[in-house]
N, C-alpha and C positions, 0 to 999 in steps of 0.2 A: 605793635605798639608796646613800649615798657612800661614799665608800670611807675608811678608817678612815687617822687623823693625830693625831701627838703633838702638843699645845701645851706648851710649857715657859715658865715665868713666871721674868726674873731680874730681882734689885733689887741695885745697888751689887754687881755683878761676881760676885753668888751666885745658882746655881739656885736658887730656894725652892719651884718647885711646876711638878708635870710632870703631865697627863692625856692620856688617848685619846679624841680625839673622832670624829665620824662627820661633824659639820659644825662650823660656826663661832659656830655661837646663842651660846656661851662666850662669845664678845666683848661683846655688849648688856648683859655683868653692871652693868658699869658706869654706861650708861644708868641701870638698873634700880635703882642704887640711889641715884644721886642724884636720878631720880625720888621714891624712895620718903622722901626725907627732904625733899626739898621738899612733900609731899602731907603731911607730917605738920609744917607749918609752920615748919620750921626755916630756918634763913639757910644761901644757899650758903656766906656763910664759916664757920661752924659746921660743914656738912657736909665743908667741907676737913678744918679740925682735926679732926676724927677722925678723917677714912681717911688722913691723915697717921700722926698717931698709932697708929692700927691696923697700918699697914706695919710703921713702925719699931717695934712689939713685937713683931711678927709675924719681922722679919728678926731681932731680938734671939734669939726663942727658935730659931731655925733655926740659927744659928751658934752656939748653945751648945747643943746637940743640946738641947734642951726638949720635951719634948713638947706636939702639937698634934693637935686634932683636924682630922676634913676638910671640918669646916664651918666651923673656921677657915682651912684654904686654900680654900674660893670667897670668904669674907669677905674675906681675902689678894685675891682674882684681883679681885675686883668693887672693892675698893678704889683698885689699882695702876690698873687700866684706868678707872677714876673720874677720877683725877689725872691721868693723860696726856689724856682727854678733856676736862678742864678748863682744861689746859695746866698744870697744877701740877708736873707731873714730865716733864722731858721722854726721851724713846723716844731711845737709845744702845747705841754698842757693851755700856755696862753695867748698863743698865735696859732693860724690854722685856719683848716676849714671840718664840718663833721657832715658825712650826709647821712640821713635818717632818713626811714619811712614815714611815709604820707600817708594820716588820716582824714578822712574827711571827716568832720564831725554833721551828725544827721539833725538838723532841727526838730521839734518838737510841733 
């Protein structure tokens, strides 16, 4: 078993989505879902436009405290990681993801 690590997802200079992982599978979102929209015959430019689009409502509702579910942030994570593996977005000081070590902090 690995040992436990935050991935944190930022777009345009905002956290929008932080997990604890045990490994890195998280990253393949991406793969996975431009696989999955090419198996159902759609055009990679089409699969752009949406997980474009997906981002930016997705950073929309984050910076206006909106509510989101958390199957909206993997659709967030598989999206962002979609584009940078396309080359649509490219990975910066302000887009990205960072993974860090996991503390646990001990109660008192």
């Amino acid at each position: 078993m690995g040992k436990k690590k935050y991935i944190t997802f930022h777009y345009k200079n905002r956290l929008l989505s932080k997990y604890i992982i045990k490994d890195e599978e998280i990253l393949n979102k991406g793969n996975e879902l431009i696989l999955k929209g090419l198996r159902k015959n759609h055009s990679l430019k089409k699969i752009i436009i949406v997980m474009k689009g997906f981002v930016e409502a997705f950073h929309h509702r984050r910076i206006n405290k909106l509510k989101v579910s958390s199957e909206d942030h993997m659709h967030f994570v598989a999206s962002l990681l979609g584009l940078m593996k396309l080359k649509q977005l490219q990975e910066d000081e302000q887009t990205g993801y960072i993974i860090t070590k996991y503390k646990s902090i001990t109660k008192i």
